[in-house]
N, C-alpha and C positions, 0 to 999 in steps of 0.2 A: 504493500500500500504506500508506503514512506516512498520506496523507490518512482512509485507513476505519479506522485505530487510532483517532486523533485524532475521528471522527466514532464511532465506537463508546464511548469515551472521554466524549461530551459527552452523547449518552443512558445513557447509565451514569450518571455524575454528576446527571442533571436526575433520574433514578426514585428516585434515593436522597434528593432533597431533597425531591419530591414526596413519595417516600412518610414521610418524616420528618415534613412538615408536615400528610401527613393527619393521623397519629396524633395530632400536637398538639392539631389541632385536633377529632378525637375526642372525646379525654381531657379538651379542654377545654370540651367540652359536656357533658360529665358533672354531671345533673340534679340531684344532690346538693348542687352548691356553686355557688353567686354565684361568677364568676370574673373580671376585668378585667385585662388586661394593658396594659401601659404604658411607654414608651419616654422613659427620662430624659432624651436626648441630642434627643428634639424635640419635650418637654412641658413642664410648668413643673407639677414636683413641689416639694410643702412640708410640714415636718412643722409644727405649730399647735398651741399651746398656753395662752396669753395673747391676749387686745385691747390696745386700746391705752387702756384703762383699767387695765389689770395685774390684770383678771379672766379665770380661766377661763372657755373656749366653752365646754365639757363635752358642750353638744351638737351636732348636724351642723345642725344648726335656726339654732342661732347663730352658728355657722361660715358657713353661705350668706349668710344675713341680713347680718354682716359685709361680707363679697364683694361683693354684688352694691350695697350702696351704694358703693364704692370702684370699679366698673365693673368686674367681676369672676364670669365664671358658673363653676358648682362642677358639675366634668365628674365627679368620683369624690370619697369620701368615704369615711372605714374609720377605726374609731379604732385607734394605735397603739401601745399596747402598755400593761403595766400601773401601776396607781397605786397613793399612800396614802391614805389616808380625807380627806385635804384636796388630795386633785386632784391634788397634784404629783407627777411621774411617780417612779417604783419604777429606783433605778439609774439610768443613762446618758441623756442626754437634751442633745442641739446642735440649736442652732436657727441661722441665720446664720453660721454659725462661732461662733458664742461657746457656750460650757460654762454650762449651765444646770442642770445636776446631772451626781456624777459618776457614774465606774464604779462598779458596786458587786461586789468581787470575792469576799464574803464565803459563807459558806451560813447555809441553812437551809430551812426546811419550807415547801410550797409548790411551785404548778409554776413559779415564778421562778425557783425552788434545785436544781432539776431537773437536776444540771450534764450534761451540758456544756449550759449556757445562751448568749446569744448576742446580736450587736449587726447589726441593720441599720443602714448609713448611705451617705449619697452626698457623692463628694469636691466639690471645688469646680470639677472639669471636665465634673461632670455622669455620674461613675462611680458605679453602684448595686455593693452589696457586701456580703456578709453573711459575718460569721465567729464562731466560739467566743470567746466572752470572753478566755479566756484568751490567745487570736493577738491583740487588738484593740492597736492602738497608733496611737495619735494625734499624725499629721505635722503639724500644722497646715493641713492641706489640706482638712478635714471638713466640707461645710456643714450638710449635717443627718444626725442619729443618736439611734438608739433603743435600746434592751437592755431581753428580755426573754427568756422562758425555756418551755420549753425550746426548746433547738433542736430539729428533725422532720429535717431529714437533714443530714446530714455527711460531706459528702466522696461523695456517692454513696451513704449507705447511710441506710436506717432508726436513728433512735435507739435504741441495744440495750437499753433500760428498755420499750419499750414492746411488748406483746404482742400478736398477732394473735386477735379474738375478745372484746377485753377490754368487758368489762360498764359499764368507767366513761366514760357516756356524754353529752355535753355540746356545747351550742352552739361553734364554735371557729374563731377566725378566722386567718391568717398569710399569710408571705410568704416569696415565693424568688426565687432568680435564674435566668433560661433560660439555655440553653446559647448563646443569639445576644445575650445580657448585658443581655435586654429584664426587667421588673420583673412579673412574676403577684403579683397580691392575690387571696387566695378566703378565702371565709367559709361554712360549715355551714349550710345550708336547715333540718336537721334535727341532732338529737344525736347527736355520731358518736365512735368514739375515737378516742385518739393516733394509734393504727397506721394506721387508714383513712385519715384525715388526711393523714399524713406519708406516706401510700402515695401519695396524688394527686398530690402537688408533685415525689414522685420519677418517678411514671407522666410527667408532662410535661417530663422531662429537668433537672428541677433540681437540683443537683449539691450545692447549700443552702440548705437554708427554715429558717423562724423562725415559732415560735409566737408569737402576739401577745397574745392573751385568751379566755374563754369566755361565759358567760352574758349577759354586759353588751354582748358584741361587735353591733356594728350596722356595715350598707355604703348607702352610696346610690351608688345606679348606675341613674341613670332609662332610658338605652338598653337597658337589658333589664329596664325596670319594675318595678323592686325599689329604693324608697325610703324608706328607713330613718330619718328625722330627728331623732327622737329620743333620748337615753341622757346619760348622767352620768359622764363618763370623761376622763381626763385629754390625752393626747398623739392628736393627731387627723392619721395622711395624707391629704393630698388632692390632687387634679388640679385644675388650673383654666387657663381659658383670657378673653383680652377679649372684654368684650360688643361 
């Protein structure tokens, strides 16, 4: 008897992981968005900002090019999040652990100001993390971090500024966290709004995304033949692995 609980017990458990992971992987073929998921804990994620001439990449073009002289090929590519008109990023921005701009916890006009806005970052053991500005607190443990705005879900739910239907419609790229603490990057094929947006990242169980940018937004992702190289933007993620 113990043993057909326990054997009931483990197909029970596999249909629900199964069918968990179809829908992910549904929702993650949803033809709408460039999608990449990514696994911090056994990839080598970095946020990129400068050379080592203390000029900006700006673009994914000069970002490779970088890499792959240093033996280095560029698996994913997505700029992160937004700037000021000389490339230095808008608010929060860690590179190695050190502070290279700070928080910026002020308002104003803009979808930066958008509150509740919000900080992607990953600690120094390899933890991805995304919270509202105003939770962000810095242990000394942060190797890299971004802040941008608005946030798309929180906590589970849609941002309550953003309206189902809405007409203001725009290229638009973010990020969020799975429920198995794996990293999703997607970017808008087409111009889409907030709500659909932020509706995708919650369709795939993310609990909380982050808007990154719009029009300027560019992904390379040659596995699925969408290579983006070009754009003028400040804070660049990427994936990378040795040649």
């Amino acid at each position: 008897m113990q043993k057909s609980k326990k054997y009931l017990l483990i197909v029970f458990y596999l249909f629900i992981v199964g069918g968990s992971m179809a829908f992910l992987i549904k929702n993650q073929n949803d033809d709408r968005f460039i999608t990449y998921i990514a696994n911090s804990q056994k990839q080598v994620i970095q946020l990129y900002l400068k050379d080592d001439k203390n000029e900006n990449f700006r673009s994914i073009q000069n970002l490779k090019s970088w890499l792959e002289k240093r033996g280095k090929r560029l698996i994913f590519a997505m700029n992160g999040g937004m700037y000021k008109p000389d490339g230095s990023p808008q608010g929060l921005f860690i590179e190695g652990g050190k502070i290279l701009s700070p928080l910026d916890t002020t308002s104003g006009g803009g979808n930066f100001y958008l509150k509740p806005n919000g900080v992607f970052y990953i600690t120094t053991n390899n933890k991805p993390v995304i919270c509202k500005t105003a939770d962000f607190k810095d242990n000394g443990k942060i190797k890299y971090a971004t802040q941008s705005g608005p946030m798309l879900v929180i906590d589970g739910q849609i941002h309550a500024a953003f309206k189902g239907g809405s007409a203001n419609l725009n290229i638009r790229n973010g990020v969020g966290i799975l429920p198995d603490g794996r990293i999703v990057f997607a970017m808008s094929k087409n111009p889409v709004n907030f709500y659909d947006f932020a509706e995708y990242f919650k369709s795939l169980g993310c609990k909380n995304a982050l808007y990154l940018d719009g029009l300027v937004s560019r992904t390379y992702l040659p596995e699925k033949n969408w290579e983006q190289t070009d754009g003028n933007f400040g804070v660049i993620m990427a994936v990378t692995a040795s040649n």
